[in-house]
VEXKELO-119066 format. One record per residue: x, y, z of N, C-alpha, C in turn; residue number from 1; residue in three letters. Coordinates in steps of 0.2 Angstrom, whole numbers. Atoms other than C-alpha are relative to their C-alpha. Layout:
<torlos>
> n.x;n.y;n.z;ca.x;ca.y;ca.z;c.x;c.y;c.z;n;res
> X;Y;Z;X;Y;Z;X;Y;Z;NUM;ALA;
...
</torlos>
This chain:
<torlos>
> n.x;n.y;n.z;ca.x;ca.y;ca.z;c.x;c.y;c.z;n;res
> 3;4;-5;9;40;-80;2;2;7;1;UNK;
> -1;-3;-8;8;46;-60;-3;-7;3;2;UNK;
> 3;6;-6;6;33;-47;0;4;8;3;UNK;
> 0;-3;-5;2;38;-30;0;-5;6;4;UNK;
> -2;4;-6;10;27;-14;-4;3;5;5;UNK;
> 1;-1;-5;2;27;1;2;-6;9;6;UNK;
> -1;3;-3;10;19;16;-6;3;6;7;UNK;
> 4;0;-2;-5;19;26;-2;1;7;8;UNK;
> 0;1;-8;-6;23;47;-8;-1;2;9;UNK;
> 9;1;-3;-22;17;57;-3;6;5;10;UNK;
> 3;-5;-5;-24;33;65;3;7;-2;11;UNK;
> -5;-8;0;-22;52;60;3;3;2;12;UNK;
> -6;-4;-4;-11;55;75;5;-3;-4;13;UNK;
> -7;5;1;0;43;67;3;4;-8;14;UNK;
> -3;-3;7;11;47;52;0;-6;-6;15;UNK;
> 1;4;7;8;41;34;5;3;-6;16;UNK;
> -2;-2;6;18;40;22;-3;2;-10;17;UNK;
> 1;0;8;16;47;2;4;1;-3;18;UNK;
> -3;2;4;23;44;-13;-2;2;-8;19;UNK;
> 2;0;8;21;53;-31;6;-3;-3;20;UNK;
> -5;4;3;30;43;-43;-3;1;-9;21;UNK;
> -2;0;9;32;48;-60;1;-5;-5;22;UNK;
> -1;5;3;34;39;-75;8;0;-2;23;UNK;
> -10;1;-3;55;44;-74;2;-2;6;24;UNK;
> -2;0;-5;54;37;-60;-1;3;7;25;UNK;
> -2;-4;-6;57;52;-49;-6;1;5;26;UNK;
> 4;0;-5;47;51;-33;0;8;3;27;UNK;
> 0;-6;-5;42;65;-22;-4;-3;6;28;UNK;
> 4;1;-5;38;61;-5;-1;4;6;29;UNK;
> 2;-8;-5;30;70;9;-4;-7;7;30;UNK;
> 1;5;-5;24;61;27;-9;8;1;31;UNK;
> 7;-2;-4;5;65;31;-2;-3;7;32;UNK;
> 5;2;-8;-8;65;46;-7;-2;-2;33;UNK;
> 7;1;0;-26;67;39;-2;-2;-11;34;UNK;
> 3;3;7;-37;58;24;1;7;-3;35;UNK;
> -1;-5;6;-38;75;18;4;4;-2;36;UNK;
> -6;-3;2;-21;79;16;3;-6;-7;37;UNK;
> 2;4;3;-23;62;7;0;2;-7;38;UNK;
> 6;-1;5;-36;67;-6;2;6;-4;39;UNK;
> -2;-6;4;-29;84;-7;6;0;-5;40;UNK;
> -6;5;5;-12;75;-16;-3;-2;-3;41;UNK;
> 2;3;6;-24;63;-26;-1;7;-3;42;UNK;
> 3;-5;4;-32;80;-32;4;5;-4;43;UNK;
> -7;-5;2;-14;90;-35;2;-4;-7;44;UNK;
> -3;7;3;-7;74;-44;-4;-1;-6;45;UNK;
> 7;5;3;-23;66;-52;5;-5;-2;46;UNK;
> -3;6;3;-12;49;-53;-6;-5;-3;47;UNK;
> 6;4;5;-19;35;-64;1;-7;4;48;UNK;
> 2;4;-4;-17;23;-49;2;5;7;49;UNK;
> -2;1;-4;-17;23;-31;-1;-7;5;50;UNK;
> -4;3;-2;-7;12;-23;-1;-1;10;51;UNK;
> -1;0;-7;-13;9;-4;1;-7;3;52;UNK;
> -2;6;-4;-4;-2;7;-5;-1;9;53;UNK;
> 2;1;-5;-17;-8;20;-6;-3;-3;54;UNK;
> 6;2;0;-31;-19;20;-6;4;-4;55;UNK;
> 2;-4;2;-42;-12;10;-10;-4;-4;56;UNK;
> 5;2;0;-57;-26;10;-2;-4;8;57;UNK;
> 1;2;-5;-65;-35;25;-1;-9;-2;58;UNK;
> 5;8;2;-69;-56;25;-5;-1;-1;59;UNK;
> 8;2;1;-84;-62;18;-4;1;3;60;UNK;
> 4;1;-6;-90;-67;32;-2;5;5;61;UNK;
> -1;-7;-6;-89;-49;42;-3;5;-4;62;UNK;
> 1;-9;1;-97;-32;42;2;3;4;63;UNK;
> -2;-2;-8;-87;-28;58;5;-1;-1;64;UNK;
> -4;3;-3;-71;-31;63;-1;2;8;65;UNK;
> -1;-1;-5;-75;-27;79;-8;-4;4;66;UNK;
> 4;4;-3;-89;-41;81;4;-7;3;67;UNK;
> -4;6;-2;-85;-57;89;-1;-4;-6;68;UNK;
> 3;4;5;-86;-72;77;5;2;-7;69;UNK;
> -2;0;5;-81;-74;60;9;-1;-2;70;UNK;
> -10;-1;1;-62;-74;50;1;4;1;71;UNK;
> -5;-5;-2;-49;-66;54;4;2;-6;72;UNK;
> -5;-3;6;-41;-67;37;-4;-1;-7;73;UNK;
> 4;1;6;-48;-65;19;4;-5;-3;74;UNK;
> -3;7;2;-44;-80;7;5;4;-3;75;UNK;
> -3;-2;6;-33;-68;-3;7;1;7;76;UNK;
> -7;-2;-3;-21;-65;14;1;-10;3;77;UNK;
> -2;6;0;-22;-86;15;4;-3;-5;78;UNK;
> -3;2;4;-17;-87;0;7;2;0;79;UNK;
> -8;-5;-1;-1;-73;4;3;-6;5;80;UNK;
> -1;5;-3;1;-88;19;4;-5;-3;81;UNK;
> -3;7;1;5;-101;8;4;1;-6;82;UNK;
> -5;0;4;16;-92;-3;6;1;5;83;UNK;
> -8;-1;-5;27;-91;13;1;8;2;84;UNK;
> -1;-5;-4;24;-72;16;-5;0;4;85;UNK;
> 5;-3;-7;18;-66;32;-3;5;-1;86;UNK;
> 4;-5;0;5;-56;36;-5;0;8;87;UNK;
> 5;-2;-8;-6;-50;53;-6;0;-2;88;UNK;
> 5;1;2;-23;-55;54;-4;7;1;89;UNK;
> 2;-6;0;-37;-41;50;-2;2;8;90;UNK;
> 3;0;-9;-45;-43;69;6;1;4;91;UNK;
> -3;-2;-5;-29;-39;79;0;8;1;92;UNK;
> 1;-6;-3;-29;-23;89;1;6;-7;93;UNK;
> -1;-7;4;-20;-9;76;-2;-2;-5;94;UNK;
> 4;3;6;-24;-20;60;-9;3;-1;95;UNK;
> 9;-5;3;-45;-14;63;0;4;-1;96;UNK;
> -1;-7;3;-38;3;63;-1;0;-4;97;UNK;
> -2;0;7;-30;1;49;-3;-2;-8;98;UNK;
> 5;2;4;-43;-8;39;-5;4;0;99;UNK;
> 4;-4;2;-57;3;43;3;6;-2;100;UNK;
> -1;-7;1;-47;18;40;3;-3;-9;101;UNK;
> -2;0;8;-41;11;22;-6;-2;-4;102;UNK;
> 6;-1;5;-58;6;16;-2;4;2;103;UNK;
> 1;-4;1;-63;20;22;1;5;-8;104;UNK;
> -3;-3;3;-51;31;12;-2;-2;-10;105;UNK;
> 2;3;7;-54;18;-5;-6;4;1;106;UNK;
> 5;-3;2;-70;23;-3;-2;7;-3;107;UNK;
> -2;-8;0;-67;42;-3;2;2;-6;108;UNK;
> -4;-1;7;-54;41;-18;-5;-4;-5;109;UNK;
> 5;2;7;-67;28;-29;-4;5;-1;110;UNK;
> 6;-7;-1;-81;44;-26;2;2;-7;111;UNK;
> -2;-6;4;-69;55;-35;2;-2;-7;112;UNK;
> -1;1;6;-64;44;-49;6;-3;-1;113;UNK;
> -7;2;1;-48;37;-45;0;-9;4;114;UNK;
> 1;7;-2;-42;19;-46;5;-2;6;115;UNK;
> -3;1;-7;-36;12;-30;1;-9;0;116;UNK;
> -1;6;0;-27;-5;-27;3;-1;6;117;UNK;
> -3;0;-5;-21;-13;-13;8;-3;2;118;UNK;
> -6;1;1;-2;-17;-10;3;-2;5;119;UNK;
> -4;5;-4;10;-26;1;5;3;-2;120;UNK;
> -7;-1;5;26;-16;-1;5;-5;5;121;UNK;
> -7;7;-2;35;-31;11;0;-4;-2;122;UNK;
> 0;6;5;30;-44;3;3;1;-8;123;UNK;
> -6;0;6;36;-34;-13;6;1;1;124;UNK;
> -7;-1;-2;52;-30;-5;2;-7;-2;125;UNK;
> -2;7;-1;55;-48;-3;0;-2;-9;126;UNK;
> 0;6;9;50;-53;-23;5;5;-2;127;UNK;
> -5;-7;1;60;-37;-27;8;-3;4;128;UNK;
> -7;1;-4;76;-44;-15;2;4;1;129;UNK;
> 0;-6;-3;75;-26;-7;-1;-3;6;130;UNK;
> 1;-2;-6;77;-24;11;-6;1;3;131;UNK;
> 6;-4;-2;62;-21;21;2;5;3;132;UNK;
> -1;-6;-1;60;-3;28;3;-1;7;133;UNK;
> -3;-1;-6;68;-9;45;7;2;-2;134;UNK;
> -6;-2;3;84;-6;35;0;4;-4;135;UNK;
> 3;-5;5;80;10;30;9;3;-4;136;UNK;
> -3;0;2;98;13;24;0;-5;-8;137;UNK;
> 0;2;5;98;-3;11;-7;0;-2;138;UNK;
> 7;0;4;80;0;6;0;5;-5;139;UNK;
> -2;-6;5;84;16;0;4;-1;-6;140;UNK;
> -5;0;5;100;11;-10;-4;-6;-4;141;UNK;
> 4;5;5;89;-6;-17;-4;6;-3;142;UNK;
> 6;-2;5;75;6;-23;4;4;-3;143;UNK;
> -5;-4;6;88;18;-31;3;-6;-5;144;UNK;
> 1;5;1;94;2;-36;-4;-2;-7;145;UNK;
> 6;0;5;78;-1;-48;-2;6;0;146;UNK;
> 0;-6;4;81;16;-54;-7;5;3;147;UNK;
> 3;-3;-2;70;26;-43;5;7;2;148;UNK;
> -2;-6;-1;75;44;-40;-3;4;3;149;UNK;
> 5;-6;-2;74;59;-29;-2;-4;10;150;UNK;
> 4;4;-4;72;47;-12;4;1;6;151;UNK;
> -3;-1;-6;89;54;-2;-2;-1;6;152;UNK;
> 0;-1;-7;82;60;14;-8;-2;1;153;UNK;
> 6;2;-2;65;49;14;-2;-3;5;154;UNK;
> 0;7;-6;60;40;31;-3;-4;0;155;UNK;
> 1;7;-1;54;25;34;-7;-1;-3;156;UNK;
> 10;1;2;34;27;32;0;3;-8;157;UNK;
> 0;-4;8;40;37;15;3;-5;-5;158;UNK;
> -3;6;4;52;22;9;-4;-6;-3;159;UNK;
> 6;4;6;36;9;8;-6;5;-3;160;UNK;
> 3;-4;7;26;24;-1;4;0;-6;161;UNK;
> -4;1;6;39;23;-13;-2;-8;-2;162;UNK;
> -2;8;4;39;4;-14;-10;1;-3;163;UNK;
> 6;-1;3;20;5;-15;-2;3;-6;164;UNK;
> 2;-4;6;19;18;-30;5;-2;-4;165;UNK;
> -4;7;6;33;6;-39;-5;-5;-1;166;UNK;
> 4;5;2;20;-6;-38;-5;1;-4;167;UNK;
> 6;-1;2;6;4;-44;3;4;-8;168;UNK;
> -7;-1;7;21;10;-58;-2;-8;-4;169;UNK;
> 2;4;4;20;-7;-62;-4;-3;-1;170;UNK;
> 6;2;3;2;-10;-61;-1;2;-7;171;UNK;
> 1;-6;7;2;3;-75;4;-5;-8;172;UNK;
> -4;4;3;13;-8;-84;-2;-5;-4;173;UNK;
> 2;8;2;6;-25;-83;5;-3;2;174;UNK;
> -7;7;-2;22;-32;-74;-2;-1;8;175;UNK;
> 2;0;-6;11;-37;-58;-4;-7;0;176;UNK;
> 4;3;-4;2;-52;-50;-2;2;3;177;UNK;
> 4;-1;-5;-13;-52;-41;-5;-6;2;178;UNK;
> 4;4;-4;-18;-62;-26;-6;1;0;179;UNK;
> 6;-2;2;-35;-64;-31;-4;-6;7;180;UNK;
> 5;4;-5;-50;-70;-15;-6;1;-2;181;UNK;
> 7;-4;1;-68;-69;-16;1;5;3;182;UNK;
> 3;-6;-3;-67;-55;-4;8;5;1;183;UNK;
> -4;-6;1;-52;-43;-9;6;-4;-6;184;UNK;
> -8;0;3;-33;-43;-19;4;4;2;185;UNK;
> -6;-4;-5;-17;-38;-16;3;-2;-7;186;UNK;
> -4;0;5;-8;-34;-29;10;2;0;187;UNK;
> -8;2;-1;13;-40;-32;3;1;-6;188;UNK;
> -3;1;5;26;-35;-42;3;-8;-2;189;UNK;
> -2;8;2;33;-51;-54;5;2;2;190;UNK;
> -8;0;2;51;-55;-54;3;2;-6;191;UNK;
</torlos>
């Protein structure tokens, strides 16, 4: 089993993290810039998920985020709401980036044949009892921690691609809930 994290930037100048993840665990990760740096790892790899952290559907009610009108959050990040984790509505400034460049990308990867989900690695930080990535020192020793390997010298954008392709680890698994909306999910590790 391969899983392939992606911590996800709204803009190709920005840095993204990746995340191959093994079925022993052992990660390899590597910081990218463009989708086809992307696509050319799903293509190296062929993983049996891919694990992207970013929005990855729009509101019902929207074919824009960049029209006036309609929600700002799909029912599946209302429902992340009222389990008490936070989240940023899709309509704020880097958020539309980051939405249209991850459906984009899902798009690009379903073409080819690969399953794509979407994932929250702070919200699983938090069910996990892992640090978020602001504390990249105990993030690191939690994920080793839960027996990942190979993560020493990973930076920040690479630590939630690891947490992300733990998650897409466990989608493989069947040890995962999923926030389900009429117009997206977001898939969590269980406790």
């Amino acid at each position: 089993m391969i899983s392939l994290g992606i911590d996800l930037a709204g803009s190709e100048k920005r840095k993204t993290g990746v995340c191959i993840l093994k079925n022993s665990l052992e990660a390899y990760v590597k910081t990218v810039f463009l989708d086809k740096e992307i696509i050319d790892i799903a293509l190296e790899y062929n993983p049996n998920v891919i694990a992207i952290d970013a929005p990855l559907t729009l509101p019902r009610d929207r074919v824009s985020l960049y029209e006036k009108g309609g929600s700002h959050l799909r029912e599946c990040d209302r429902k992340l709401l009222k389990m008490g984790i936070k989240i940023l509505p899709l309509t704020l400034g880097g958020m539309r980036k980051l939405t249209m460049r991850g459906i984009r990308l899902r798009n690009k990867l379903q073409k080819l044949g690969y399953r794509v989900i979407e994932v929250y690695p702070g919200a699983a930080q938090d069910i996990l009892g892992l640090p978020r990535s602001k504390n990249i020192e105990g993030l690191r020793d939690g994920l080793k921690s839960i027996g990942i390997k190979n993560i020493e010298n990973a930076n920040r954008d690479e630590l939630d691609a690891v947490t992300a392709a733990y998650i897409g680890y466990l989608f493989l698994l069947g040890r995962v809930f999923i926030v389900r909306g009429e117009d997206g999910e977001i898939v969590l590790p269980l406790v």
